[in-house]
MINU-793688 format. One record per residue (C-alpha): residue in three letters; z, x, y. Coordinates in Angstrom, 3 decimals, padded with zeros to 6 digits, always signed. Each point is the difference from the previous one (the first is absolute). Example, Ala and Ser with C-alpha at 12.3 -4.5 7.8 and 13.67 -1.06 7.14 Angstrom:
residues 2
<"ALA", <+007.800, +012.300, -004.500>>
<"SER", <-000.660, +001.370, +003.440>>
end
This chain:
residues 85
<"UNK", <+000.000, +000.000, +000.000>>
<"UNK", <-000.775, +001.471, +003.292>>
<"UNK", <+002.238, -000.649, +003.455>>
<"UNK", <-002.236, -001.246, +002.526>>
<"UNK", <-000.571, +002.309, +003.337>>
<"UNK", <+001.662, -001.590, +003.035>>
<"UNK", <-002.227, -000.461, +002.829>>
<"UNK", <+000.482, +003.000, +002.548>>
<"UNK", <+001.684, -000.681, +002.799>>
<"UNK", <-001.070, +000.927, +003.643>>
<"UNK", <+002.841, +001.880, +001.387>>
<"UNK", <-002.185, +001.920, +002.891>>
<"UNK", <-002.158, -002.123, +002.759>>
<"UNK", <-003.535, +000.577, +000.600>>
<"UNK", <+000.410, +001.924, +003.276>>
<"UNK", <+002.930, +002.078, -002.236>>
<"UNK", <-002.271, +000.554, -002.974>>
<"UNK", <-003.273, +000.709, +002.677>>
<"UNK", <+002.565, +002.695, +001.995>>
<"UNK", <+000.333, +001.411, -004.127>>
<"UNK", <-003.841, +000.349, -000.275>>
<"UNK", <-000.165, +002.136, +003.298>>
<"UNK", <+002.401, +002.366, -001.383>>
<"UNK", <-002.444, +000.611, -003.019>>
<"UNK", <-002.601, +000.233, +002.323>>
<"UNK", <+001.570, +002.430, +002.617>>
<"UNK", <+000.777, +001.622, -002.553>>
<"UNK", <-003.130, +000.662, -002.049>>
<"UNK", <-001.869, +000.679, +003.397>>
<"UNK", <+002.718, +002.803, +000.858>>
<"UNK", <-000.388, +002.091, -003.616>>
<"UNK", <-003.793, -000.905, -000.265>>
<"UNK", <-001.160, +000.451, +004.184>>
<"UNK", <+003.091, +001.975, +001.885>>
<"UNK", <+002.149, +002.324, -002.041>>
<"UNK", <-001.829, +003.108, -000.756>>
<"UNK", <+000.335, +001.796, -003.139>>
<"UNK", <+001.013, +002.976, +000.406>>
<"UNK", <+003.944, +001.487, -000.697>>
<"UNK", <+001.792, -002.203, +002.157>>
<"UNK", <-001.658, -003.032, -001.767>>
<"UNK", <+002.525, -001.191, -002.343>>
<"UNK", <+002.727, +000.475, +002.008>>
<"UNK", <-001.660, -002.473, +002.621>>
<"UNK", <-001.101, -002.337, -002.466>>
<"UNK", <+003.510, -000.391, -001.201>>
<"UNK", <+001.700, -000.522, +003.178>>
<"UNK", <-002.868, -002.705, +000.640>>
<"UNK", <+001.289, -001.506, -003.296>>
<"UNK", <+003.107, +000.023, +001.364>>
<"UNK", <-000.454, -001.546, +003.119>>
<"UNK", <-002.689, -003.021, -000.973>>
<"UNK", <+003.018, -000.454, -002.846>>
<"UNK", <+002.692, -000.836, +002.762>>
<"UNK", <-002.507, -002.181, +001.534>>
<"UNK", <-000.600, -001.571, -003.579>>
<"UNK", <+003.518, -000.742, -000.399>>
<"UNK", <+000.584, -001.633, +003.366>>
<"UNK", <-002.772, -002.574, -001.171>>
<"UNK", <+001.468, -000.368, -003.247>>
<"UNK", <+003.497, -000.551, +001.595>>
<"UNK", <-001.194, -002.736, +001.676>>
<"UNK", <+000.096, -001.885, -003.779>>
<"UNK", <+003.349, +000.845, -000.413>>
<"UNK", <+001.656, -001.307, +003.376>>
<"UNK", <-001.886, -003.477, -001.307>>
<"UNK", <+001.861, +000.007, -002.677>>
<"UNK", <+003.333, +001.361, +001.220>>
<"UNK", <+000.156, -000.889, +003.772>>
<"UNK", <+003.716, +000.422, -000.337>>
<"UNK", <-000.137, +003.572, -000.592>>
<"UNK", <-003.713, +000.973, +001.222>>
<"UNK", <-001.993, -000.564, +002.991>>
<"UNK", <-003.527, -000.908, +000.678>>
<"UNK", <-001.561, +002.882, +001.976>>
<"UNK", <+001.107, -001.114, +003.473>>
<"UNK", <+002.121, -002.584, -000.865>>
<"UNK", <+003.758, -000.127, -000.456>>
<"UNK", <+001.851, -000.246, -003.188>>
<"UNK", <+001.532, -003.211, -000.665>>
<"UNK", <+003.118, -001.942, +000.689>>
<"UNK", <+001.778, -003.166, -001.903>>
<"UNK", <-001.631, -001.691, +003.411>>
<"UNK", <-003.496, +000.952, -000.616>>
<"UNK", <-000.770, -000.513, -003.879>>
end
């Protein structure tokens, strides 16, 4: 007997998931078009990594404060009190 797959849940907007696809995009045009490739390349290329990563996990974050507004906050927003759920 097999378990049926749940239907996937959308836990990131469009705009959210969109601002995701220009990370993968900035960041294919940087390795493929900007950073060189000479010594210093891999060094640059991970501290790239790094950086579109933090920007990753702000937009990811954004799922989280949804579903915990008590202890996370929407980018911008505030986190919430007994008053506001």
């Amino acid at each position: 007997m097999t378990t049926p797959t749940p239907e996937p849940v959308e836990l990131l907007s469009a705009a959210e998931q969109h601002c995701l696809d220009l990370t993968v995009e900035l960041w294919n045009t940087m390795v493929r078009e900007v950073i060189g490739g000479e010594r210093s390349s891999h060094g640059d290329r991970s501290e790239l990594a790094s950086k579109i990563h933090d920007i990753q996990h702000m937009i990811m974050s954004q799922a989280a404060a949804r579903a915990y507004p008590r202890i996370f906050r929407l980018l911008g927003g505030s986190v919430a009190t007994e008053e506001t759920v």
